[in-house]
C-alpha positions as CSV (number, residue, x, y, z in Angstrom):
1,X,0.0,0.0,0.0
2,X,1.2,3.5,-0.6
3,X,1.1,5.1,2.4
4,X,3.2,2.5,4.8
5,X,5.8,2.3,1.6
6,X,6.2,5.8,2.3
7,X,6.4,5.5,5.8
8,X,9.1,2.9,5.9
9,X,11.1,5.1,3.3
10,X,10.6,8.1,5.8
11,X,11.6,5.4,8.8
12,X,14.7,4.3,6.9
13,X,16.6,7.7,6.0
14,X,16.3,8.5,9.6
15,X,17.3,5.3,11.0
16,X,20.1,5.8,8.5
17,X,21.3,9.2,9.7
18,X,21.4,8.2,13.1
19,X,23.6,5.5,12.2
20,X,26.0,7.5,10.1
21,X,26.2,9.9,13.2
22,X,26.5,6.9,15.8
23,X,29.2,5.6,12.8
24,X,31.4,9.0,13.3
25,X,31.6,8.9,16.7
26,X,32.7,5.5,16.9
27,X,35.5,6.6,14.1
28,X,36.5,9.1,16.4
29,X,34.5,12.4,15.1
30,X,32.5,11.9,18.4
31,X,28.6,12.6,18.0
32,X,29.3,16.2,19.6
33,X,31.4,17.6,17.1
34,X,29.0,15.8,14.6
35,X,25.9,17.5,15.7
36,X,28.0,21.0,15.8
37,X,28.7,20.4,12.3
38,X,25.1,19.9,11.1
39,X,23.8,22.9,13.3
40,X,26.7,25.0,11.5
41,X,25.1,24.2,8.4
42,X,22.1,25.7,9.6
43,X,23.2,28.8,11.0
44,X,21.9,31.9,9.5
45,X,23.7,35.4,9.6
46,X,21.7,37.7,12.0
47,X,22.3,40.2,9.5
48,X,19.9,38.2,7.3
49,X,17.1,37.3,9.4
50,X,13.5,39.4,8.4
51,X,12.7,41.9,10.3
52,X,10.2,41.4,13.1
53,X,6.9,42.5,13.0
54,X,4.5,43.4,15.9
55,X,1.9,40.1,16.4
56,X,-1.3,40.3,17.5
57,X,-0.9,37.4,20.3
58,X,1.2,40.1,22.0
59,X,-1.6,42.8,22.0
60,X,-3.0,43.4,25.9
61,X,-6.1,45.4,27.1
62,X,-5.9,46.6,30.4
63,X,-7.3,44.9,33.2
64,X,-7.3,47.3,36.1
65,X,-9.7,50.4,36.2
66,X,-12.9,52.3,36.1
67,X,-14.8,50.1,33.9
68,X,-14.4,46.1,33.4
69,X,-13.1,45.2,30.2
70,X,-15.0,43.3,27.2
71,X,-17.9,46.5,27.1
72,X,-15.8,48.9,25.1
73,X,-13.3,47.2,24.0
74,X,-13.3,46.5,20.6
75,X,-15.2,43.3,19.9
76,X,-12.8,40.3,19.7
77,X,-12.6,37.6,17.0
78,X,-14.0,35.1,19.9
79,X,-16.2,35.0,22.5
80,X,-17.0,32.0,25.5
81,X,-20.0,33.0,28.2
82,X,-20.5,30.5,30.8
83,X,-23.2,30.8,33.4
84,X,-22.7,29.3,36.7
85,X,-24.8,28.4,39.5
86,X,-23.2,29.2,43.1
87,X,-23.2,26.0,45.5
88,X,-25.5,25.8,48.2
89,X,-23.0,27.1,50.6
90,X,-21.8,29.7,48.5
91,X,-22.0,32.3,51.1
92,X,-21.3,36.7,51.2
93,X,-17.9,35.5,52.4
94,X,-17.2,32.7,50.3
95,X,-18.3,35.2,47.3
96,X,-15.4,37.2,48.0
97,X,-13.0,34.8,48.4
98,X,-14.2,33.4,44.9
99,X,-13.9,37.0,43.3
100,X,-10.8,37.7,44.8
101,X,-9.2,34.5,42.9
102,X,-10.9,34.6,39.5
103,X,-9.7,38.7,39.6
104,X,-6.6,37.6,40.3
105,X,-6.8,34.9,37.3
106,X,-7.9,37.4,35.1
107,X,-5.5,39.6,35.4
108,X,-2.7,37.6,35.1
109,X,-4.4,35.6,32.7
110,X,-5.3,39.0,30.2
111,X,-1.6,40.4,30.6
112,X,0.2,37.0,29.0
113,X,0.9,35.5,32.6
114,X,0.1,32.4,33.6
115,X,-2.4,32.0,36.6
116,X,-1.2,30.6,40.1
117,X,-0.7,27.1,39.5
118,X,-1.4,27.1,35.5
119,X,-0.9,23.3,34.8
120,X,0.2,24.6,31.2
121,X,1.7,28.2,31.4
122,X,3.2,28.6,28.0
123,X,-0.7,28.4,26.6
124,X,-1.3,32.0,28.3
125,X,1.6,33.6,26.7
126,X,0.3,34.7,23.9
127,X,-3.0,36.7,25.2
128,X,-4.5,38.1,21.6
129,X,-6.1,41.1,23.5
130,X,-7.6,38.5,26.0
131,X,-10.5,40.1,28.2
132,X,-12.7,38.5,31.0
133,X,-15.9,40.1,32.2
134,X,-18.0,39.1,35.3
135,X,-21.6,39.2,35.6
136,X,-24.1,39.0,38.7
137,X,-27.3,37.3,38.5
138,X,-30.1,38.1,41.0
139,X,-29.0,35.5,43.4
140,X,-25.2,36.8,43.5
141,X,-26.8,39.9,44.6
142,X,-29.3,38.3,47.1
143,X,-26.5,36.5,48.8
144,X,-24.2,39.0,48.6
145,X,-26.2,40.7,50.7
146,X,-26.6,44.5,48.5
147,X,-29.6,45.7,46.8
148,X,-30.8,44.4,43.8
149,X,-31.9,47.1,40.5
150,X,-35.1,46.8,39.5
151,X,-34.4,45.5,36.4
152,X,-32.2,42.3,37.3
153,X,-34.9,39.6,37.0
154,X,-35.8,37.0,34.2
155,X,-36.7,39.4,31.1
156,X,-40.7,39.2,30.6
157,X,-42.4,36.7,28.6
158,X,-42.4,37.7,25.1
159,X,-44.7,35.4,22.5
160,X,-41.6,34.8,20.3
161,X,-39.5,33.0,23.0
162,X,-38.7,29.4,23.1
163,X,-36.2,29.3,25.8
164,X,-34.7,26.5,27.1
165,X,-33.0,26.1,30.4
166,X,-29.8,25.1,29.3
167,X,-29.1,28.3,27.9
168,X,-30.6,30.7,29.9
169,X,-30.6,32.2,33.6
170,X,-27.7,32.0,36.1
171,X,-26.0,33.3,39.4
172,X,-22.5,34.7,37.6
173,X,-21.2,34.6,34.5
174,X,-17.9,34.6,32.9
175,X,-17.4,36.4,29.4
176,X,-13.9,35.2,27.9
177,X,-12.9,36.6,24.5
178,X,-9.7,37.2,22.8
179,X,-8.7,37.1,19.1
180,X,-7.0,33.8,19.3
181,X,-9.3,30.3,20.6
182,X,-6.5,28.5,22.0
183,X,-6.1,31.5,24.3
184,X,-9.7,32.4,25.3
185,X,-9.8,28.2,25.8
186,X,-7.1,28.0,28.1
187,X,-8.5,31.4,30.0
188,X,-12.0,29.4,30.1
189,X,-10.5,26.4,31.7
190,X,-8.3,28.1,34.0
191,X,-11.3,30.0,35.6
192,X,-13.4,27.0,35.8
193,X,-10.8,25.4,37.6
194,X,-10.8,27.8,40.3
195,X,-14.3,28.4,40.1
196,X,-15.4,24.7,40.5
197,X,-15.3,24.4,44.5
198,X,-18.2,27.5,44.5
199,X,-20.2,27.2,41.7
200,X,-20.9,24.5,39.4
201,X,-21.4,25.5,35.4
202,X,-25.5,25.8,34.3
203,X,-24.5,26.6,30.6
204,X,-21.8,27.6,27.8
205,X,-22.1,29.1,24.5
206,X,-19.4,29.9,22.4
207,X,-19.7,32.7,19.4
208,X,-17.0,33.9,16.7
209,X,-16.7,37.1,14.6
210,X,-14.6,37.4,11.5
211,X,-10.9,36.6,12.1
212,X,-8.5,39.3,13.0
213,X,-7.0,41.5,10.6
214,X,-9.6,40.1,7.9
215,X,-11.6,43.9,8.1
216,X,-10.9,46.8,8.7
217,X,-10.9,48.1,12.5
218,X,-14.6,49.3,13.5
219,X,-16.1,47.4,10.7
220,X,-19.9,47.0,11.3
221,X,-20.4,42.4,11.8
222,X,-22.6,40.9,10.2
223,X,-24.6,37.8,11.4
224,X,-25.4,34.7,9.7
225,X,-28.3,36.1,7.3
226,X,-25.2,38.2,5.8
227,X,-26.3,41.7,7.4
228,X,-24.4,44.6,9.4
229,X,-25.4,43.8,12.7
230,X,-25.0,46.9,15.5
231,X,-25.0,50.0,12.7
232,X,-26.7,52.2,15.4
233,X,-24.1,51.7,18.3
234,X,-23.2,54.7,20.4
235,X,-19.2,55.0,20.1
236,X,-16.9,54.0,22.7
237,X,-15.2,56.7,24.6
238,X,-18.1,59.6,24.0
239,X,-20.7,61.1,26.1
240,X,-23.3,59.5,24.3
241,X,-21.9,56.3,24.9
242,X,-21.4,56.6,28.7
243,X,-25.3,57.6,29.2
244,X,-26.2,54.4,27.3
245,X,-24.2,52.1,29.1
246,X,-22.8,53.0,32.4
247,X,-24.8,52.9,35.3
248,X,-24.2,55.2,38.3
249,X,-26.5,54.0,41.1
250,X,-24.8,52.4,44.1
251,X,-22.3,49.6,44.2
252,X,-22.8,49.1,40.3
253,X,-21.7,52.7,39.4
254,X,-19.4,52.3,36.7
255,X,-21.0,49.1,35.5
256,X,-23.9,48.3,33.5
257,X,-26.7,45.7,32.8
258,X,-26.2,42.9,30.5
259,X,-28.6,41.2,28.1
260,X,-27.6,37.6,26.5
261,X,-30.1,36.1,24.4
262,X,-29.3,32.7,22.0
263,X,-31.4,33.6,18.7
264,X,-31.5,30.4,16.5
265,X,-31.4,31.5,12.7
266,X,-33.3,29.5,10.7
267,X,-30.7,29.6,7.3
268,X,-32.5,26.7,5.3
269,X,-35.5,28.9,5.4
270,X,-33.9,32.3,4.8
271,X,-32.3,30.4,1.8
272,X,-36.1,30.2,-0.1
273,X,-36.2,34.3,0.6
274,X,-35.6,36.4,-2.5
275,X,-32.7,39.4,-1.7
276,X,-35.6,42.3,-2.1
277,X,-37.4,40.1,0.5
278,X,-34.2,39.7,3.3
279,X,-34.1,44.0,2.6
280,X,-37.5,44.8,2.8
281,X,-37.8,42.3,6.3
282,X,-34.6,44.7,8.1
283,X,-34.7,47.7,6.6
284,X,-31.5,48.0,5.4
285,X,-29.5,46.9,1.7
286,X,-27.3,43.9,2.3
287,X,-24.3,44.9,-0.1
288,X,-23.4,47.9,2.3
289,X,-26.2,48.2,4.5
290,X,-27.6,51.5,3.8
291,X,-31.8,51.9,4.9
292,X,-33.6,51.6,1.7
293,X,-33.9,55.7,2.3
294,X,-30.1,56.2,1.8
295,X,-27.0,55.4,0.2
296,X,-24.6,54.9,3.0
297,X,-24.9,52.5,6.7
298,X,-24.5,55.5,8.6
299,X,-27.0,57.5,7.1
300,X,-30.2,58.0,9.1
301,X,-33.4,55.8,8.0
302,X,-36.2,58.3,6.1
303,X,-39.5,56.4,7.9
304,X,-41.5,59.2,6.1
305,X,-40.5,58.0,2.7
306,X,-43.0,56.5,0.2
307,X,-42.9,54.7,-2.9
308,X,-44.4,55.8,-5.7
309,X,-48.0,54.3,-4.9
310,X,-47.4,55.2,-1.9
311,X,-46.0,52.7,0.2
312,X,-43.4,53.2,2.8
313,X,-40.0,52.5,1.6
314,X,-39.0,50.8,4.7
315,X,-42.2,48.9,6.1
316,X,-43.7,49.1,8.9
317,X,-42.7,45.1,9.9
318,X,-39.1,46.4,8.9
319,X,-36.8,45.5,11.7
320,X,-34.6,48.9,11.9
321,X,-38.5,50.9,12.4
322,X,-39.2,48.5,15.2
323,X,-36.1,48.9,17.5
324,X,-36.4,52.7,16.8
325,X,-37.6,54.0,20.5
326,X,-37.9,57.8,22.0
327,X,-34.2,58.3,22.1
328,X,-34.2,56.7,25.5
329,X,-34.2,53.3,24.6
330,X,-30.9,52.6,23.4
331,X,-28.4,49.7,23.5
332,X,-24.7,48.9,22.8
333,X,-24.4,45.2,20.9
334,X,-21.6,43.1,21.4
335,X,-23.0,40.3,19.2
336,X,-21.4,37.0,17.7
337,X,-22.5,34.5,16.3
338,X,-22.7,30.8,16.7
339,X,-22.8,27.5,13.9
340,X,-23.0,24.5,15.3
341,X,-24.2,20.4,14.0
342,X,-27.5,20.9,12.5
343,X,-30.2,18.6,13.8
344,X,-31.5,15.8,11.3
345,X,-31.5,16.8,7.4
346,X,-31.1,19.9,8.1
347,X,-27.9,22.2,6.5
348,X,-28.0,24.5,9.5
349,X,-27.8,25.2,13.4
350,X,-27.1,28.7,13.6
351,X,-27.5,31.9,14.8
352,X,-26.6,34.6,16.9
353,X,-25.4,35.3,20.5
354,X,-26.9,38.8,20.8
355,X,-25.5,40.2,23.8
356,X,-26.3,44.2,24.8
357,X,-25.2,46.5,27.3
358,X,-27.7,49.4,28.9
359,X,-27.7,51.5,32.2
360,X,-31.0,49.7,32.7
361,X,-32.6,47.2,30.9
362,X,-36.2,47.4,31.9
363,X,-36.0,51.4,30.4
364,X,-33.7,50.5,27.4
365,X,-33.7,47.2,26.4
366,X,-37.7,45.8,27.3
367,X,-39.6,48.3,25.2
368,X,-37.6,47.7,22.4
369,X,-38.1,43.9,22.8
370,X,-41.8,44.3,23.0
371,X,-42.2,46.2,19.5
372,X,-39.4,43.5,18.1
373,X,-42.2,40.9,19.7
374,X,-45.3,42.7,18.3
375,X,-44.1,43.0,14.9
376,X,-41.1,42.1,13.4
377,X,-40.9,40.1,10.1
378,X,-37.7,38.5,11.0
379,X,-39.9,36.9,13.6
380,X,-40.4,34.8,10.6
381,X,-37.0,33.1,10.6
382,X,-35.6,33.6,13.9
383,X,-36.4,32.5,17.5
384,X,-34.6,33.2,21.2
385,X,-33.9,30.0,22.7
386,X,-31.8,31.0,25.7
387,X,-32.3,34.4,27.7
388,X,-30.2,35.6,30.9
389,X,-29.8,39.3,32.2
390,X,-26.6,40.3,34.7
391,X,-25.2,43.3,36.3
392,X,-22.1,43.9,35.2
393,X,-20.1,45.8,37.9
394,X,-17.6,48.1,38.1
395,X,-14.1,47.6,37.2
396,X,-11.4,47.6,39.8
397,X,-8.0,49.4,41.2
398,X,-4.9,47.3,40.9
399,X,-5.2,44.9,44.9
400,X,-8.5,44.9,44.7
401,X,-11.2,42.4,43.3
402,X,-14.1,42.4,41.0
403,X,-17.1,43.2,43.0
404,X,-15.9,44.6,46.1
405,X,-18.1,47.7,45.3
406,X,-20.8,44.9,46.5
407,X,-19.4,42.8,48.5
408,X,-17.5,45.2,50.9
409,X,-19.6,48.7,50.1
410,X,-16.1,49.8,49.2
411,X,-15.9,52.8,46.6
């Protein structure tokens, strides 16, 4: 058969090598002065060597400060959320012995340092602008002992949901992204490992945008369906961004709420959808994703327009009129989107991981969700399976812990 001949050819010239090495030293060349031999071959001149170049696997964000990391940082090529469920026992103090570790994980962890103990430390040297966000569920809070914003509950039933448990709900999550997976896996397993003796994991989902380096910086997604997902978003590091998404009641001043929801896509039946169809149902062209109104993404929707028998141009089922609110009701998406094995005959398991951040989420995000519910035509080929809302909190100083705001009343 081919492939063992070509084996035992392979096997042969290095058995023979060996030997012819072995041979010298017995002749007196000695196996040393062999071996020098064949790495002088091999030397290059350092004159010659290319130039480095800066890699991306060295790129850090920061850690330590006002804010956690992974809101405004610029979204990541990857993305792991796992929600947890704290033990029985998992009491206030046992909360801030558990934050005081995973902070101290992370921050090793985001900088290209290995954690305490890292069974394999030379997977964490290469951190690919690595980030790790925490999120409190109602009954981190509850336990915790601090008061609870209105707003961090279940979301309310909406008729479009089908959610199942195993993606949805939870006492704390962990957000891991980085632009590299190997990275962002090790960074997931690490914190599970020290997570394990005080909470045990309820769910995972894993999302991925385009690679690094593939677009342009501050290129608009796009999901699945092939549109620009997140055209609207306030921009990091302005006014208007900080009144969307940072909070500044109580312990979670400087933080913000967080929305996950898992919206399966279905693909095989967008397929059967003409392209004036997929525009028409969002609002927006899918070559650049300009509204219908305009000739440019940024450019803002005309809802007044009509067609010549006098139809709007961007319908009234049209998802960009939907999510329109007052002003008030605006998010920040963080999106990314999942594929996974399709069930049965079916081509596709897809969708997207649509995750948002607001000041509050009953004033910004639930009104918006309730029009998306009422009328939406892409209610036609998508469906939330999995729904969980946390409070983000604040970031931290360098010796202290993710949380303390919290769990010690400490400003």
């Amino acid at each position: 058969m081919p492939a063992p001949a070509e084996g035992a050819r392979t096997g042969h010239v290095r058995s023979t090598r060996r030997q012819f090495l072995l041979g010298g030293a017995v002749a007196g060349i000695g196996a040393a002065a062999a071996i020098g031999a064949d790495l002088a071959l091999n030397r290059t001149d350092p004159d010659d060597a290319p130039p480095s170049t800066p890699m991306n696997g060295d790129a850090t964000v920061p850690f330590f400060g006002e804010h956690q990391a992974g809101v405004d940082t610029a979204a990541q090529a990857h993305g792991t959320f796992i929600g947890l469920d704290l033990h029985d026992g998992a009491d206030a103090a046992a909360l801030i012995r558990l934050m005081r570790i995973l902070t101290d994980d992370a921050a090793r962890l985001t900088q290209g340092r290995p954690a305490l103990a890292d069974s394999e430390p030379e997977l964490a040297l290469s951190p690919a602008r690595l980030t790790v966000t925490f999120g409190f569920g109602p009954e981190f809070v509850a336990r915790a002992g601090g008061t609870r914003p209105g707003w961090l509950a279940p979301l309310p039933a909406f008729g479009i949901d089908r959610l199942q448990p195993e993606f949805s709900h939870g006492d704390l999550l962990l957000q891991v992204a980085g632009d590299d997976p190997l990275t962002v896996a090790h960074a997931t397993r690490m914190l599970l490992k020290d997570a394990r003796g005080f909470a045990s994991i309820r769910w995972t989902q894993q999302g991925f945008r385009r690679a690094y380096g593939t677009e342009r910086p501050g290129t608009t997604m796009r999901n699945l369906f092939g549109q620009v997902d997140g055209t609207t978003n306030p921009q990091p590091g302005s006014k208007d961004f900080d009144r969307v998404v940072w909070s500044d009641d109580g312990w979670l001043a400087g933080g913000t709420g967080m929305v996950i929801r898992r919206i399966r896509m279905d693909l095989d039946k967008w397929d059967r959808l003409d392209r004036s169809g997929r525009e028409a149902s969002v609002g927006r062209t899918i070559a650049h994703g300009a509204p219908l109104t305009g000739t440019d993404e940024f450019d803002e929707p005309d809802f007044d327009a009509t067609t010549a028998v006098g139809f709007p141009v961007i319908p009234q089922f049209a998802h960009i009129r939907r999510v329109r609110g007052d002003g008030d009701e605006r998010i920040f998406r963080r999106g990314y989107n999942y594929d996974e094995r399709p069930y049965g005959a079916e081509v596709s398991e897809s969708g997207l991981l649509f995750v948002s951040f607001q000041a509050d989420v009953e004033r910004q995000f639930v009104p918006m969700q309730r029009r998306l519910d009422e009328l939406d035509l892409l209610n036609e080929w998508t469906v939330p399976i999995g729904s969980a809302v946390f409070a983000v909190p604040p970031g931290c100083a360098e010796g202290g812990f993710i949380g303390e705001t919290l769990l010690t009343g400490k400003r």
